[in-house]
PyMOL Python script that loads the backbone (N, CA, C, O; Angstrom):
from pymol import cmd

cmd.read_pdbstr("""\
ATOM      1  N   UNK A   1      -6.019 -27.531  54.574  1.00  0.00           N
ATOM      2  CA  UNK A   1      -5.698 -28.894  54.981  1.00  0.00           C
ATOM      3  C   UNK A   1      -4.535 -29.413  54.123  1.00  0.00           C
ATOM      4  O   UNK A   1      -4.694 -29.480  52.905  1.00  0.00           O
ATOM      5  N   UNK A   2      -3.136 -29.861  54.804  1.00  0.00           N
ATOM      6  CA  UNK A   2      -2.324 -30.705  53.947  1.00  0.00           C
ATOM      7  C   UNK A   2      -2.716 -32.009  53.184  1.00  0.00           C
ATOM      8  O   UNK A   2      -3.327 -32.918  53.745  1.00  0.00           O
ATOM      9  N   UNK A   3      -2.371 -32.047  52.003  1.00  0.00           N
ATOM     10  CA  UNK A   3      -2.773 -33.320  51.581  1.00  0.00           C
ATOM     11  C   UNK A   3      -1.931 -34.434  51.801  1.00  0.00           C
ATOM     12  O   UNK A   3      -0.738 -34.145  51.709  1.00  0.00           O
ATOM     13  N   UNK A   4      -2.209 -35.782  52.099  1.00  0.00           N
ATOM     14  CA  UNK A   4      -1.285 -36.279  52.334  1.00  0.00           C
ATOM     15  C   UNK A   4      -0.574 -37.240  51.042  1.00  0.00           C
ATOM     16  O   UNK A   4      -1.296 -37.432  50.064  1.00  0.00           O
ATOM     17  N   UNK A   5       0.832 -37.841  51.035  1.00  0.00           N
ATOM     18  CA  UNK A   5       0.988 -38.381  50.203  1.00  0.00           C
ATOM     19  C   UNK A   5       0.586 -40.215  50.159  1.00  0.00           C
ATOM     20  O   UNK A   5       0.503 -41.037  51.072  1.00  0.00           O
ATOM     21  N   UNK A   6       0.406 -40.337  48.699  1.00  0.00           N
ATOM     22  CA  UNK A   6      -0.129 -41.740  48.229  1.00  0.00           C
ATOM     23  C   UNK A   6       0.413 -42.665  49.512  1.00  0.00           C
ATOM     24  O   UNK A   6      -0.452 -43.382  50.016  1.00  0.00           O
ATOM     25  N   UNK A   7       1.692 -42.724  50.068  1.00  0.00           N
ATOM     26  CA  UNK A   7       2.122 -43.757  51.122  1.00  0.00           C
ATOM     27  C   UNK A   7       1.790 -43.322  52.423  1.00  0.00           C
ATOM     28  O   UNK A   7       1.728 -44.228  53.254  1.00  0.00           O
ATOM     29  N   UNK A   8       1.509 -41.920  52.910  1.00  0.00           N
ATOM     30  CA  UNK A   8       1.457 -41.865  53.967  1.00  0.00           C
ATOM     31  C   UNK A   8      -0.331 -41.897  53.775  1.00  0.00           C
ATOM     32  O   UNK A   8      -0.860 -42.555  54.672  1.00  0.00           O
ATOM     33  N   UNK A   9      -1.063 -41.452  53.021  1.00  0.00           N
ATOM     34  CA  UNK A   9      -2.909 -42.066  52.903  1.00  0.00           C
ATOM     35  C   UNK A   9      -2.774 -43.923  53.303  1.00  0.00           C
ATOM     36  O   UNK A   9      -3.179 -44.353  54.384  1.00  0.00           O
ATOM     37  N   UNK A  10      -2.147 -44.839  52.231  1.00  0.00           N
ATOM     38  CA  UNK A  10      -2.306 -46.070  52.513  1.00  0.00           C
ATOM     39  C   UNK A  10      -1.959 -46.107  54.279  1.00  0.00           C
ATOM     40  O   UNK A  10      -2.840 -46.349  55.104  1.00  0.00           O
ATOM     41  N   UNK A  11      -0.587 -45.833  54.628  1.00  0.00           N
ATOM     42  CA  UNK A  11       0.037 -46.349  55.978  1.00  0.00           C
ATOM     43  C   UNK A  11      -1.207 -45.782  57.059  1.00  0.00           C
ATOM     44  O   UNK A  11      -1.431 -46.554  57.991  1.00  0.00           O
ATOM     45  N   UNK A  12      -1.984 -44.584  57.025  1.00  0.00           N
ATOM     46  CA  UNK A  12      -2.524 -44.213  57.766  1.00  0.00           C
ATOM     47  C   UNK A  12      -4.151 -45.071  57.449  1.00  0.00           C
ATOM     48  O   UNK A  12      -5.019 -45.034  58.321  1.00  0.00           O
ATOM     49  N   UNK A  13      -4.347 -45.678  56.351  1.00  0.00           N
ATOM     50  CA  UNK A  13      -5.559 -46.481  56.552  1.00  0.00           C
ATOM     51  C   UNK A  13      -5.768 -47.729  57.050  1.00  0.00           C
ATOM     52  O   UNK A  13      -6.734 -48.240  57.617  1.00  0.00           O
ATOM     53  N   UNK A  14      -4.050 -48.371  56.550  1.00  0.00           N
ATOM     54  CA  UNK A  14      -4.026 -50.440  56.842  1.00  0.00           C
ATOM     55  C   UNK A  14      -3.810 -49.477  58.803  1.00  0.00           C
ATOM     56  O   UNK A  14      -4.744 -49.947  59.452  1.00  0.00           O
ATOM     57  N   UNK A  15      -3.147 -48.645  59.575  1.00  0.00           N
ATOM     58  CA  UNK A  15      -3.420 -48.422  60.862  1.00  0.00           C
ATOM     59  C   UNK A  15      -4.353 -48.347  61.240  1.00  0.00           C
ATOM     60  O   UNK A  15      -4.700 -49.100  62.150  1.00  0.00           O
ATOM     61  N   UNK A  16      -5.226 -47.371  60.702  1.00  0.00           N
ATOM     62  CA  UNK A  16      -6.843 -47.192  60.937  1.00  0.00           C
ATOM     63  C   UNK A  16      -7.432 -48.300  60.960  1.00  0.00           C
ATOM     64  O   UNK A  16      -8.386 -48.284  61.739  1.00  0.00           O
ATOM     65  N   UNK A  17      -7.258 -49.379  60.375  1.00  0.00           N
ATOM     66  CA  UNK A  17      -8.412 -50.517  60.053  1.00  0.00           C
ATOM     67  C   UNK A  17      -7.139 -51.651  60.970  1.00  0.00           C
ATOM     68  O   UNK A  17      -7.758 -52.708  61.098  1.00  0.00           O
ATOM     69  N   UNK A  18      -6.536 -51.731  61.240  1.00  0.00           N
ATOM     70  CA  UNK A  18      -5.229 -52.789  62.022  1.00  0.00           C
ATOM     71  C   UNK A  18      -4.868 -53.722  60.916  1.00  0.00           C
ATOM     72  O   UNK A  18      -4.400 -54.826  61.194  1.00  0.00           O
ATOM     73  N   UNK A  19      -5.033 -53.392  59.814  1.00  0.00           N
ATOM     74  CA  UNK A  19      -4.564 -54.851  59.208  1.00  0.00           C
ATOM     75  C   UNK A  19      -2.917 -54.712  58.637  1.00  0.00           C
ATOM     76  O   UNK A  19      -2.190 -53.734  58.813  1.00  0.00           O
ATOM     77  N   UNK A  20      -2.565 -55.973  57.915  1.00  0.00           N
ATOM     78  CA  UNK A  20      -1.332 -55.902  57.400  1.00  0.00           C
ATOM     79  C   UNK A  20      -0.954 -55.784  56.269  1.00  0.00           C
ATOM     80  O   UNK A  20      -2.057 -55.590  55.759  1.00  0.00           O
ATOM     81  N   UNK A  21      -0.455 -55.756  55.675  1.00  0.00           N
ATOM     82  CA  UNK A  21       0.082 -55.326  53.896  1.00  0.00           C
ATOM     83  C   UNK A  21      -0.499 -56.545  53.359  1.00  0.00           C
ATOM     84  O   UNK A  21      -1.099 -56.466  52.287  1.00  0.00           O
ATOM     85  N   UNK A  22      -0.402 -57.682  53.969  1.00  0.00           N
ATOM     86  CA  UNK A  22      -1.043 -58.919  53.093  1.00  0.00           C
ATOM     87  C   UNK A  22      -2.728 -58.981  53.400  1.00  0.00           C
ATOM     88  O   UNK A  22      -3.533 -59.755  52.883  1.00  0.00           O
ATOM     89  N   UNK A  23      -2.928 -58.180  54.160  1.00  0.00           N
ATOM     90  CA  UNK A  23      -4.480 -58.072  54.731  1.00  0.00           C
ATOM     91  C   UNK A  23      -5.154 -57.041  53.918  1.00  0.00           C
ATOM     92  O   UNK A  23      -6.338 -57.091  53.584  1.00  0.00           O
ATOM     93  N   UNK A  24      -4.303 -56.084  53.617  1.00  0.00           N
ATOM     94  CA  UNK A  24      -4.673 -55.098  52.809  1.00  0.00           C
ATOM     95  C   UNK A  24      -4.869 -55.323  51.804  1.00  0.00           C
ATOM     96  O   UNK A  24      -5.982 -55.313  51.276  1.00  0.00           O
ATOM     97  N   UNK A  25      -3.719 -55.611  51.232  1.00  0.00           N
ATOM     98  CA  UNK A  25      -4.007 -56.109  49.605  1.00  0.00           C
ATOM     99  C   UNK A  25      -5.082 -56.891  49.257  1.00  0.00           C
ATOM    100  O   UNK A  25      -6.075 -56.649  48.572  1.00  0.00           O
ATOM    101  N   UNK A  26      -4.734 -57.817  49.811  1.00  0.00           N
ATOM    102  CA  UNK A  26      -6.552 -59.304  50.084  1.00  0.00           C
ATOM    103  C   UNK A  26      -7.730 -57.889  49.765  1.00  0.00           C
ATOM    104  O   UNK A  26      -8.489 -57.886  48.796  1.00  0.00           O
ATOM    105  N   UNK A  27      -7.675 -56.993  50.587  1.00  0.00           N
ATOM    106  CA  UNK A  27      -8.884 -56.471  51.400  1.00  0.00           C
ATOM    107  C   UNK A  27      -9.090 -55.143  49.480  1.00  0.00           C
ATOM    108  O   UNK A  27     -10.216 -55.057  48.990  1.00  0.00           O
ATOM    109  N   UNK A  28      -8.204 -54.572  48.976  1.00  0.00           N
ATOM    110  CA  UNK A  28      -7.972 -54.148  48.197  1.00  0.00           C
ATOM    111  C   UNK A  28      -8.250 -54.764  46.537  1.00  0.00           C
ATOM    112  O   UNK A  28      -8.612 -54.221  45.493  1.00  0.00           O
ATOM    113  N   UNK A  29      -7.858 -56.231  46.930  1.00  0.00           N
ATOM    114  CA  UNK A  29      -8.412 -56.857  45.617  1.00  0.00           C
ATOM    115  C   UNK A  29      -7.110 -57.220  44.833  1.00  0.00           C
ATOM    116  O   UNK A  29      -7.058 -57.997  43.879  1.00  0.00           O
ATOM    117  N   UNK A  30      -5.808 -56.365  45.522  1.00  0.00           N
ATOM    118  CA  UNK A  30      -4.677 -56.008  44.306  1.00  0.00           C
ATOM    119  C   UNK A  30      -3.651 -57.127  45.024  1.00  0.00           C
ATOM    120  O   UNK A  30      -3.661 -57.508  46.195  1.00  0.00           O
ATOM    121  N   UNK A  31      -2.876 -57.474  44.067  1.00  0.00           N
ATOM    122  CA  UNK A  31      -1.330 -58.363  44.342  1.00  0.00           C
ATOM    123  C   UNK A  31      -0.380 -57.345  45.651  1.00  0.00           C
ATOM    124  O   UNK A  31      -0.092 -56.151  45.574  1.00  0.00           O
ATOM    125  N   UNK A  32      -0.095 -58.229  46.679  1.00  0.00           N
ATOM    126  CA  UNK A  32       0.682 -57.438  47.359  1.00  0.00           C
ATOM    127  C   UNK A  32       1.948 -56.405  47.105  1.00  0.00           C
ATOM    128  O   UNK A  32       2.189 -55.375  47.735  1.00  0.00           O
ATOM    129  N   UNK A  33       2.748 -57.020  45.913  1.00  0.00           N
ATOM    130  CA  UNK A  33       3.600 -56.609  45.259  1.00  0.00           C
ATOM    131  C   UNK A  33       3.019 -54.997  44.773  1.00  0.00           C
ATOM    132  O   UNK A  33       3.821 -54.064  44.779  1.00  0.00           O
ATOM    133  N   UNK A  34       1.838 -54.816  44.435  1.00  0.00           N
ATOM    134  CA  UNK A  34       1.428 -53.909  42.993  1.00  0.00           C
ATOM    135  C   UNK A  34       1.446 -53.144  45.170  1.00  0.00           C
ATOM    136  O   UNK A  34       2.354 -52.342  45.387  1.00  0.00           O
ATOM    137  N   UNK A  35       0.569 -53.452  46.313  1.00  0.00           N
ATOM    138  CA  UNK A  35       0.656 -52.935  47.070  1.00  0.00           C
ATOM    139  C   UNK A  35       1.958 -52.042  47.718  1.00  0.00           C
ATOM    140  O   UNK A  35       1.924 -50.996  48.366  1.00  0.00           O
ATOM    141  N   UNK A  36       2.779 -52.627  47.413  1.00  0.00           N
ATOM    142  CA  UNK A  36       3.813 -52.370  47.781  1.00  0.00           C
ATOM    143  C   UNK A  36       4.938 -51.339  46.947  1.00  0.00           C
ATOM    144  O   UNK A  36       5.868 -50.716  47.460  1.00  0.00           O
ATOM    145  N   UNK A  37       4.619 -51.367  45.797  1.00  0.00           N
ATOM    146  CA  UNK A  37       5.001 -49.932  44.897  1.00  0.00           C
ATOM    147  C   UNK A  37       3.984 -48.936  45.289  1.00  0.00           C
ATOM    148  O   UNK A  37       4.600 -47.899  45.533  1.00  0.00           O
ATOM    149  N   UNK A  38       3.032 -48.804  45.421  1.00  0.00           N
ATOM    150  CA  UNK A  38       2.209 -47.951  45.954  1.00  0.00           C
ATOM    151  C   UNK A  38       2.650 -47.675  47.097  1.00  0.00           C
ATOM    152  O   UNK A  38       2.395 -46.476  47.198  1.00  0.00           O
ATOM    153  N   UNK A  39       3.184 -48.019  48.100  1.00  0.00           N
ATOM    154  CA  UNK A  39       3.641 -47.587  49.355  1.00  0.00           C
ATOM    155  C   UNK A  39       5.343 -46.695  49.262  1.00  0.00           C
ATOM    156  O   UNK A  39       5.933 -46.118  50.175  1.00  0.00           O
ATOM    157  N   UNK A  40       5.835 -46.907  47.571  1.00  0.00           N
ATOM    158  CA  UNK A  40       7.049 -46.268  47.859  1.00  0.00           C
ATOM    159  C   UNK A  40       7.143 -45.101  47.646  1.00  0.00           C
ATOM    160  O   UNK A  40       6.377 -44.408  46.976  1.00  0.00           O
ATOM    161  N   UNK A  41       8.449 -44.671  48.407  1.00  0.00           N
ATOM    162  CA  UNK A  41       8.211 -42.648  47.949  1.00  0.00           C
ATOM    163  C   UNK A  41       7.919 -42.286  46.581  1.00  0.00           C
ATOM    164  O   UNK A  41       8.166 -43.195  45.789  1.00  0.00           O
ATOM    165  N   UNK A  42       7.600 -41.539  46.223  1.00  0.00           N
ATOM    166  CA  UNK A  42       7.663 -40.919  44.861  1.00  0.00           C
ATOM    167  C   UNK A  42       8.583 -40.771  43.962  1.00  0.00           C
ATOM    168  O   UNK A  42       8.383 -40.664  42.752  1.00  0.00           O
ATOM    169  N   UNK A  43      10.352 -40.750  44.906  1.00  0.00           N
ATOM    170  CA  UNK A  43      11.078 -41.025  44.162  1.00  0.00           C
ATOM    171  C   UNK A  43      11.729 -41.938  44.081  1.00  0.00           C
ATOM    172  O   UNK A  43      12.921 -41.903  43.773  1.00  0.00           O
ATOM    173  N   UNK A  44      11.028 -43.034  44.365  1.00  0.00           N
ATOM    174  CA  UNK A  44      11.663 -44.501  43.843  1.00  0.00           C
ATOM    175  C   UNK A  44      11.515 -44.367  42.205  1.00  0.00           C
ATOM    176  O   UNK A  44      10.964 -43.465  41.575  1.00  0.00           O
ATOM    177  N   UNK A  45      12.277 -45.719  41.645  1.00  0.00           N
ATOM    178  CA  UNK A  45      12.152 -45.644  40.457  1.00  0.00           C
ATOM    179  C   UNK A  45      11.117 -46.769  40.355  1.00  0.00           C
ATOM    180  O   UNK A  45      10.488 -46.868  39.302  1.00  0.00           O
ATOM    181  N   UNK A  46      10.824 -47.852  41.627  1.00  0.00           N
ATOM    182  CA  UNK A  46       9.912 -48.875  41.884  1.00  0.00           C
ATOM    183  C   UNK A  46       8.124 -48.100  41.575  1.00  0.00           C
ATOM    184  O   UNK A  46       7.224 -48.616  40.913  1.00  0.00           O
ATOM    185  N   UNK A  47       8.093 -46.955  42.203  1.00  0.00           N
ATOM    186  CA  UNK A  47       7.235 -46.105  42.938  1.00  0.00           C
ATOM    187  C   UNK A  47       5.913 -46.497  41.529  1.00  0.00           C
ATOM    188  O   UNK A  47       6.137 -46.772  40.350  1.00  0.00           O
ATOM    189  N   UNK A  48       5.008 -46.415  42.020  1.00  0.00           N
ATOM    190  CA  UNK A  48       3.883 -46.844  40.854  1.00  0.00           C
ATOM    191  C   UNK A  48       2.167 -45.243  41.639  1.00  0.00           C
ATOM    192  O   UNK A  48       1.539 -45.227  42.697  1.00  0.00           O
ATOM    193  N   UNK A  49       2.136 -44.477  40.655  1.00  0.00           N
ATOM    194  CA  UNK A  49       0.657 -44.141  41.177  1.00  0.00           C
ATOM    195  C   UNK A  49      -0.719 -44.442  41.185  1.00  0.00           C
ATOM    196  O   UNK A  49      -1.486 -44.175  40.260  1.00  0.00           O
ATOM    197  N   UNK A  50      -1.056 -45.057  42.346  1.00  0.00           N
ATOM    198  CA  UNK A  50      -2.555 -45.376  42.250  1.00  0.00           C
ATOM    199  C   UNK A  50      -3.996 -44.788  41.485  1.00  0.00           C
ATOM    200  O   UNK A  50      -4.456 -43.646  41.505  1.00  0.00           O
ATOM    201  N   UNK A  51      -4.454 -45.883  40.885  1.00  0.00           N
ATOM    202  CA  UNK A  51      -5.831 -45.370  40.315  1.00  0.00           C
ATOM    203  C   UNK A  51      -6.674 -44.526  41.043  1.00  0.00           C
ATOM    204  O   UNK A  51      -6.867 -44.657  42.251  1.00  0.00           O
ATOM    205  N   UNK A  52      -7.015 -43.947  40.572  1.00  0.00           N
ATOM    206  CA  UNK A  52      -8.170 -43.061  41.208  1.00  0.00           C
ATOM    207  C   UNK A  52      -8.761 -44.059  42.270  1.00  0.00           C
ATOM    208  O   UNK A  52      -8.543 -44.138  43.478  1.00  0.00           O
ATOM    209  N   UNK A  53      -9.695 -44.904  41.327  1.00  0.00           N
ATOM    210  CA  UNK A  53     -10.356 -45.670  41.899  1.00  0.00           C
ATOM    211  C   UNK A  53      -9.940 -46.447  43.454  1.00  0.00           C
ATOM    212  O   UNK A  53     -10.842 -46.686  44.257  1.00  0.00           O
ATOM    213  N   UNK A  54      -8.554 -46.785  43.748  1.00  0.00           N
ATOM    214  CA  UNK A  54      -8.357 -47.038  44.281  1.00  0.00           C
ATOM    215  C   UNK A  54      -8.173 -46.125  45.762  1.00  0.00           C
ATOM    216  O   UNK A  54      -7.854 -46.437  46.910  1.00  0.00           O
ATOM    217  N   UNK A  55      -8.563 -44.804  45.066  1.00  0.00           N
ATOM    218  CA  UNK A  55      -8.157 -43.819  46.438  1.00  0.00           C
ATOM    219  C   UNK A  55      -9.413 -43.602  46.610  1.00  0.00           C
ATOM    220  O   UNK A  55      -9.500 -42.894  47.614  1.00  0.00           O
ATOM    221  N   UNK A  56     -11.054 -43.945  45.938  1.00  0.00           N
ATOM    222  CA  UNK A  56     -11.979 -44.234  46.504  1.00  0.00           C
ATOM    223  C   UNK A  56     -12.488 -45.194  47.200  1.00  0.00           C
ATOM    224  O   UNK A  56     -13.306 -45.064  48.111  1.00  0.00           O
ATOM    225  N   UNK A  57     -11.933 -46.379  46.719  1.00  0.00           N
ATOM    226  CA  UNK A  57     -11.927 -47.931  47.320  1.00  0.00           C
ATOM    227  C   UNK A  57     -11.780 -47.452  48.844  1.00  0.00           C
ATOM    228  O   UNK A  57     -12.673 -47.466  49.692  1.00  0.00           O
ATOM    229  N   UNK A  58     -10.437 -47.018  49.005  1.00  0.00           N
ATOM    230  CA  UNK A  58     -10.008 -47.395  50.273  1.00  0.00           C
ATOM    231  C   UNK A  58     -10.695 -45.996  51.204  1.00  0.00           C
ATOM    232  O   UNK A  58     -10.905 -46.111  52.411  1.00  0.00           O
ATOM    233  N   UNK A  59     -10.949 -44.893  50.557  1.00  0.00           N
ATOM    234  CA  UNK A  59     -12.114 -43.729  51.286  1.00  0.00           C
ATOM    235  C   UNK A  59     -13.419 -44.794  51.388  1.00  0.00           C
ATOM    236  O   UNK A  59     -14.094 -44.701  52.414  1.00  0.00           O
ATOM    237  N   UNK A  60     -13.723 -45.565  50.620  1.00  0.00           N
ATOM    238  CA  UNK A  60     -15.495 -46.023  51.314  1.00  0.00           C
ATOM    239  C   UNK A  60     -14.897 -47.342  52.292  1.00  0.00           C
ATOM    240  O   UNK A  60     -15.431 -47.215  53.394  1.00  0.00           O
ATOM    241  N   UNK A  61     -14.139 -48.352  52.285  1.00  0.00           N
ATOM    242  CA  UNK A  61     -13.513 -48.952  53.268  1.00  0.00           C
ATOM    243  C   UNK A  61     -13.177 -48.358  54.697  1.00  0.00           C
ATOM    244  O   UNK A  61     -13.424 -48.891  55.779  1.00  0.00           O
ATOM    245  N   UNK A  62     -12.674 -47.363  54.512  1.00  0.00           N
ATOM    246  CA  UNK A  62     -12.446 -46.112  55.916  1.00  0.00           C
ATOM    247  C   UNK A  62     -13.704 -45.525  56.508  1.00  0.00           C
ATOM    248  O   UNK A  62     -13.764 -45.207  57.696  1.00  0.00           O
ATOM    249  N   UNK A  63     -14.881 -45.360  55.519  1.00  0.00           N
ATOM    250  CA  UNK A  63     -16.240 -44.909  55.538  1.00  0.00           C
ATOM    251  C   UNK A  63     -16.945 -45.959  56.143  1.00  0.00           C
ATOM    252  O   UNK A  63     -17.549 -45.695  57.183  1.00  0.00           O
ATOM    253  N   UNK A  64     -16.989 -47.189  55.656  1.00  0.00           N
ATOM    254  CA  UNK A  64     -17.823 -48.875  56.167  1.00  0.00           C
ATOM    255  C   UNK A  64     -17.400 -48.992  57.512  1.00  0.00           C
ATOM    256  O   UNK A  64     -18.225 -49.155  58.411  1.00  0.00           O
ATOM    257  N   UNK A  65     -16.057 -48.916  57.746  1.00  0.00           N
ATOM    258  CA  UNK A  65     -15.525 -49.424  58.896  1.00  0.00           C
ATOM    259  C   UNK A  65     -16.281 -48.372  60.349  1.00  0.00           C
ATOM    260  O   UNK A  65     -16.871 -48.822  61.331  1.00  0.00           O
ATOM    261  N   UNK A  66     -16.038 -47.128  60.071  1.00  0.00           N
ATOM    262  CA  UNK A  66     -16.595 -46.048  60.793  1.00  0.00           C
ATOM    263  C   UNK A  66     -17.759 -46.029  61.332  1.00  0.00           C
ATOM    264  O   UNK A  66     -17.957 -45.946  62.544  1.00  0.00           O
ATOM    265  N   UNK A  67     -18.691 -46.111  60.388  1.00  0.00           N
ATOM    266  CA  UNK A  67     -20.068 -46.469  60.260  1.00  0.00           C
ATOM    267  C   UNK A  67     -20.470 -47.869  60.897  1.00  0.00           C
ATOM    268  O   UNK A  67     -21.510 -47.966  61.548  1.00  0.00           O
ATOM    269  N   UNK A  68     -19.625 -48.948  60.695  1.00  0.00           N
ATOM    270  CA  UNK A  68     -19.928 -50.317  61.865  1.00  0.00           C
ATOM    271  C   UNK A  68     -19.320 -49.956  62.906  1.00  0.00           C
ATOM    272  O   UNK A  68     -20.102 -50.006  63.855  1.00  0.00           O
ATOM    273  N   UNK A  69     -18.695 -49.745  63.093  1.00  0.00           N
ATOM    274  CA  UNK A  69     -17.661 -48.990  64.730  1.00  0.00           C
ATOM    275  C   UNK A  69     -19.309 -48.535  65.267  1.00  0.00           C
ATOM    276  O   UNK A  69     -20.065 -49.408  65.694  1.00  0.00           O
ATOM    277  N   UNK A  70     -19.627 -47.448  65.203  1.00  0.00           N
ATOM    278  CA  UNK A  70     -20.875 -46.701  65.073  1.00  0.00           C
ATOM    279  C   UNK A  70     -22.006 -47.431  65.467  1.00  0.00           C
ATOM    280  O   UNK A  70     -22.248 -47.363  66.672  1.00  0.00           O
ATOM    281  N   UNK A  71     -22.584 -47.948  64.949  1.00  0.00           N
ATOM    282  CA  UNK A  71     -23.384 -49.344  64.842  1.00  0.00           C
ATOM    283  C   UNK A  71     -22.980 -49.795  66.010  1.00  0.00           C
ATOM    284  O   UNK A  71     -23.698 -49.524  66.972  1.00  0.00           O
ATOM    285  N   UNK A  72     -21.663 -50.643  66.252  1.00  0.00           N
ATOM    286  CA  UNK A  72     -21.703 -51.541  67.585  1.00  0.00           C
ATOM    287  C   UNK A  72     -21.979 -51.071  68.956  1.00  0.00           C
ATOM    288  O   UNK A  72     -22.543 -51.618  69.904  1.00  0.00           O
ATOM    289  N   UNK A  73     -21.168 -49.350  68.736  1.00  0.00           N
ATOM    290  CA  UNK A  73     -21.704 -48.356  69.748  1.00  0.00           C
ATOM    291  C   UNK A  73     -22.491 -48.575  70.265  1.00  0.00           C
ATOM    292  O   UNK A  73     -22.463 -49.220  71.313  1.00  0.00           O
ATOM    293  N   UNK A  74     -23.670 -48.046  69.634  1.00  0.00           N
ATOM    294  CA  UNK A  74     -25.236 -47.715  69.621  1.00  0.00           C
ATOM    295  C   UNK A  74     -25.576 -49.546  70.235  1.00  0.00           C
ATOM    296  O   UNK A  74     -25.634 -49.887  71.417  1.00  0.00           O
ATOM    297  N   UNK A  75     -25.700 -50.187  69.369  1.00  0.00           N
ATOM    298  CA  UNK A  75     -26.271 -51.749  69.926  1.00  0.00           C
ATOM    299  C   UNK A  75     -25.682 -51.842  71.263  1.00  0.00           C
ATOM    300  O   UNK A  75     -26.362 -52.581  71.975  1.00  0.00           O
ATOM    301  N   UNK A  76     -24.529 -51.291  71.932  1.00  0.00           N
ATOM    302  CA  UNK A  76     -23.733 -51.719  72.962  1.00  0.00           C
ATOM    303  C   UNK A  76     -24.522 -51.286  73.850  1.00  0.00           C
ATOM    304  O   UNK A  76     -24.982 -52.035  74.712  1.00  0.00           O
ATOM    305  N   UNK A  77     -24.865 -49.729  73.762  1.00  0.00           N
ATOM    306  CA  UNK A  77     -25.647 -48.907  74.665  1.00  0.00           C
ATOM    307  C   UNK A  77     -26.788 -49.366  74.977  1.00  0.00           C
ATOM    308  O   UNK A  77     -27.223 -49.332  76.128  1.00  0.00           O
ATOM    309  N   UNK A  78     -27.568 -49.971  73.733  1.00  0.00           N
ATOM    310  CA  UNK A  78     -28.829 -50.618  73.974  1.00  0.00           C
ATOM    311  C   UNK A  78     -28.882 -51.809  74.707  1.00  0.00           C
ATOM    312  O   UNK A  78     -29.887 -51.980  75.396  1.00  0.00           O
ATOM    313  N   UNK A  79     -28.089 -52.592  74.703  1.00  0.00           N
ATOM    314  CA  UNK A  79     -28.105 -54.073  75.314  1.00  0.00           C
ATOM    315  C   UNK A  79     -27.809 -53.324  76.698  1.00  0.00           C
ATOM    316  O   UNK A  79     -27.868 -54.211  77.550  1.00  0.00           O
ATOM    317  N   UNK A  80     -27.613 -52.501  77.118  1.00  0.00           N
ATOM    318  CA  UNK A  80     -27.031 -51.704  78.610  1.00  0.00           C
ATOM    319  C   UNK A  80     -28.504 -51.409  79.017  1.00  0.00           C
ATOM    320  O   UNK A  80     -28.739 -51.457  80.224  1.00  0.00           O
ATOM    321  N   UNK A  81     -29.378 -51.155  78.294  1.00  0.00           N
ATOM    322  CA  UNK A  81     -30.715 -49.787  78.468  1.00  0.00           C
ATOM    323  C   UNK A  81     -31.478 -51.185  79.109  1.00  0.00           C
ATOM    324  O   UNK A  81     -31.742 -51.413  80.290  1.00  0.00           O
ATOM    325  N   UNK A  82     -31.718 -51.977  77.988  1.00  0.00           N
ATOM    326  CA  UNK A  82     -32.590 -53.425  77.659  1.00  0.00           C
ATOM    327  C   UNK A  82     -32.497 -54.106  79.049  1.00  0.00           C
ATOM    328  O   UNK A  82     -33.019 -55.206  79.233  1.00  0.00           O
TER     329      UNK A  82
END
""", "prot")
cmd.dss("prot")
cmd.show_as("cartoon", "prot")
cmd.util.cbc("prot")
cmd.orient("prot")
């Protein structure tokens, strides 16, 4: 499996979840700004690497969201059965 890089993980999660860089950050906890070095290539001189922590943050955020997706499914089907 390719791994992906620090900007293309974020860009492919604020898509996954629809939100926006200012939605994200909110949603992240962090200053949009600190968001936004995190989104630059690697060879910026701006470019900042994310905490660990933060590349779990946003794996159980991707995990919550999935899991209620999931959830509404299932209730959807049932209110159909009912």
């Amino acid at each position: 499996m390719l791994e992906m890089t620090q900007s293309e993980f974020l860009q492919s999660a604020m898509t996954s979840l629809g939100m926006t860089r200012d939605g994200f950050a909110a949603r992240l906890g962090c200053p949009r700004r600190t968001l936004d070095k995190w989104l630059l290539p690697e060879s910026s001189n701006d470019h900042r690497a994310m905490p660990e922590v933060v590349w779990t943050l946003v794996r159980e955020i991707l995990a919550n969201e999935k899991l209620l997706a999931k959830v509404e499914r299932l209730e959807r089907k049932l209110e159909k059965v009912s």
